[in-house]
N, C-alpha and C positions, 0 to 999 in steps of 0.2 A: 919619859914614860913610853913605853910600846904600845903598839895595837895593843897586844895580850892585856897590861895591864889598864887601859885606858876604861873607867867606867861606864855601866850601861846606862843609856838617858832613858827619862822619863816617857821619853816616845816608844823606847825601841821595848822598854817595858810593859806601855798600854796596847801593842802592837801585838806584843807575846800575849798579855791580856786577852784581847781580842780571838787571836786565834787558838787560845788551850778554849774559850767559850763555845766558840764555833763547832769546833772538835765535838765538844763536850753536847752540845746541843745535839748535833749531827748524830752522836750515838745512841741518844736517849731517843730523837724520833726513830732510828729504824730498831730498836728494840721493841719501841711500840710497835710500830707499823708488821713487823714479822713476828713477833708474840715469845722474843727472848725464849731463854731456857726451856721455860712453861710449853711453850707453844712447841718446839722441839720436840718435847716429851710425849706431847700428846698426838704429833703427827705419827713418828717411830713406832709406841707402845701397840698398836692394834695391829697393826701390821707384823709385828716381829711377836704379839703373840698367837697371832692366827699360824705362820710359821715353826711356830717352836713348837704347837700342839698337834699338826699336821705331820711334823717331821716325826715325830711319837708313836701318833695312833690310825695316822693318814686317813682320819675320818672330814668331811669336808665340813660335815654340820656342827661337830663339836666345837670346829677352829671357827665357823661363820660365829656361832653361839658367844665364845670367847671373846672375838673382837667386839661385836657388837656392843655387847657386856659392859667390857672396860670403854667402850666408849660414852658409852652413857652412864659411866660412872664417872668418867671426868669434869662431862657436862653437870654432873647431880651435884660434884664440890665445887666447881665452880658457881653453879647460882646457891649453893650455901651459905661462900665466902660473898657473894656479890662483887664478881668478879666481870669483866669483859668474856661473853661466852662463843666471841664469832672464829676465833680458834679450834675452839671446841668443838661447835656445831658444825666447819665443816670439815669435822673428823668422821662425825657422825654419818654426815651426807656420804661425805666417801666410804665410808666403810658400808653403810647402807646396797649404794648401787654395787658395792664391789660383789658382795652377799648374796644380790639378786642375779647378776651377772652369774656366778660361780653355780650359784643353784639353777639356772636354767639349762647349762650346759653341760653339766657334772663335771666341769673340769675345775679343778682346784687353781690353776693359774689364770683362770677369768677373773676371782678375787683382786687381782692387780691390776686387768686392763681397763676400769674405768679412770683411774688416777693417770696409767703412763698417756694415756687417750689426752686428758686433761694435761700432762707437764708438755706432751708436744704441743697444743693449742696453746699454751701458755708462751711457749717459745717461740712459736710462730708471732702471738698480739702484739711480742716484747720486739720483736724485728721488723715486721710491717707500722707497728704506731712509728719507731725510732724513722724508720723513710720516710716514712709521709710527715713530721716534721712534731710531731706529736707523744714523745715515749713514754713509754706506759711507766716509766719509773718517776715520771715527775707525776701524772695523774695521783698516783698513788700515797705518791710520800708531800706531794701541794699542799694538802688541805694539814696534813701533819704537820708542815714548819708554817702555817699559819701563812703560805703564801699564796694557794688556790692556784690559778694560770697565771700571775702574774710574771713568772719566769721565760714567758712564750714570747712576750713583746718587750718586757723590760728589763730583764736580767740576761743577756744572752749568754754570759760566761758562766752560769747557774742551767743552762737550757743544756750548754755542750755537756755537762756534768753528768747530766739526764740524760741527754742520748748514748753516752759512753758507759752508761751504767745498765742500762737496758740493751745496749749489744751485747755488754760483757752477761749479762743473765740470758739472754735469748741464745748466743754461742754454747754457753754452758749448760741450758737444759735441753741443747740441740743433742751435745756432746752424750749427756746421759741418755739421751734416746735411743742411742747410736749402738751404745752398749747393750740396754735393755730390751732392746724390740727381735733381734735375732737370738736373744737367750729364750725370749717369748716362746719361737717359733720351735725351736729347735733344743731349746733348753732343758733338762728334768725338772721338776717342777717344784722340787722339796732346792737343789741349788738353786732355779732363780729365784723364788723367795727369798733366801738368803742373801742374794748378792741386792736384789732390790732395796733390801732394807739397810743392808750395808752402805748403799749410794744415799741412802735418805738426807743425810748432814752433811755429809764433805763437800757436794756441789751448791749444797745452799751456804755455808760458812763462808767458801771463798766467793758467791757470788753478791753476800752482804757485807764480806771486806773489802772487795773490789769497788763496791757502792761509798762503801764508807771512805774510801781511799778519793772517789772522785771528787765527792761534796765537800772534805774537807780542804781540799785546794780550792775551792769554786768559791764564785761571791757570797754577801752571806742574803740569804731569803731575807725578801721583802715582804715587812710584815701586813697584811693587809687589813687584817683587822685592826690592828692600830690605828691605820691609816684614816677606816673608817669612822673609828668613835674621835679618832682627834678633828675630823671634818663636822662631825654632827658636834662638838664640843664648842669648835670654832662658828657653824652657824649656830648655834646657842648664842653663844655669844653676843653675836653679830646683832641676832632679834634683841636680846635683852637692851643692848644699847641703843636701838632703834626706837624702841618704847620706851626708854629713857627722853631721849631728844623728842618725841613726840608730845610727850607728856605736860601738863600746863603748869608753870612757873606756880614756885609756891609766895605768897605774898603777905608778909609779916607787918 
């Protein structure tokens, strides 16, 4: 019998096991943690229709009007459905200061400089946490795989995952800055619109496959809550049998 044909064992099958779960696990946290399709739709949508109505009728307050609109219309089917609305709401915020912003200035592309304002600070947190020993992708997605800081002192190969994932997104919204901020200055304002919105997904896609990529090679999260209720389980225990052995012989 060859390699080729030689049967897979039962190990190397609870192994595979193991890692299609991990996998499996690791996608379903950061669909939560980044708000999946949904969450997408709701970043994109105000933005690309303040654009689309601006590009039209190049009225500043019609497009403020619109976005705003559909933003709080997202929020309205969300708490409909009873759904998670922190997506939503800060679509809202953003679109809010962007509005404020645009109308103090009369300039139609102040509409975006509260968010790029926000992706550079973003990009900066995700690089300065990752030095200092601390990356903001494990803050973030911790409490989501049920591991909290546990990853800091006890998982280190779980910690490098996190620091490589939070380079690979602070690089990358470094990158889109790079692009954005001189279309800002010198840009027409009906194209940077367009192209801003254009950048909304593709630098977030690859920077939550990149993420995805890292964790599912990494140890798997230590779960801590477990950890916990199996420790309060165990001292339960512990008392109950204590009050056993204390307790006065019964005498027949």
């Amino acid at each position: 019998m060859t390699s080729l044909d030689k049967p897979t064992s039962d190990t190397d099958r609870t192994t595979d096991q193991q890692e299609a779960d991990a996998r499996a696990v690791t996608e379903a946290a950061l669909f939560e943690a980044f708000g999946g399709v949904r969450g997408m739709v709701e970043t994109v949508l105000p933005g690309l229709l303040f654009v689309t109505i601006f590009t039209i009728d190049k009225s500043l307050t019609n497009s403020a009007v619109a976005a705003v609109a559909v933003s709080l219309a997202l929020v309205a089917v969300r708490l409909i459905r009873k759904d998670t609305v922190k997506h939503a709401f800060s679509g809202v915020f953003g679109v809010a200061f962007g509005v404020v912003f645009a109308k103090m200035t009369g300039n139609a592309k102040d509409f975006y400089l509260p968010g790029m304002l926000y992706t550079l600070g973003l990009a900066l947190a995700y690089l300065v946490s990752t030095v200092a020993g601390l990356p903001l992708i494990g803050l973030i997605l911790g409490p989501v795989f049920k591991e909290n800081l546990s990853w800091r002192t006890r998982n280190p190969g779980r910690k490098k995952a996190y620091a490589k994932a939070s380079y690979a997104w602070g690089l990358i919204l470094l990158a889109k800055c790079a692009i954005l901020f001189p279309l800002y200055w010198w840009g027409d304002t009906t194209q940077f619109g367009w192209v801003l919105v254009a950048l909304k997904i593709p630098p977030f896609l690859l920077a939550v496959y990149l993420t995805w990529v890292f964790l599912a090679k990494a140890p798997p999260p230590i779960d801590v809550f477990a950890e916990m209720e199996a420790e309060e389980q165990a001292e339960k225990a512990r008392k109950e049998a204590a009050a056993a052995e204390a307790a006065p012989g019964q005498e027949f």
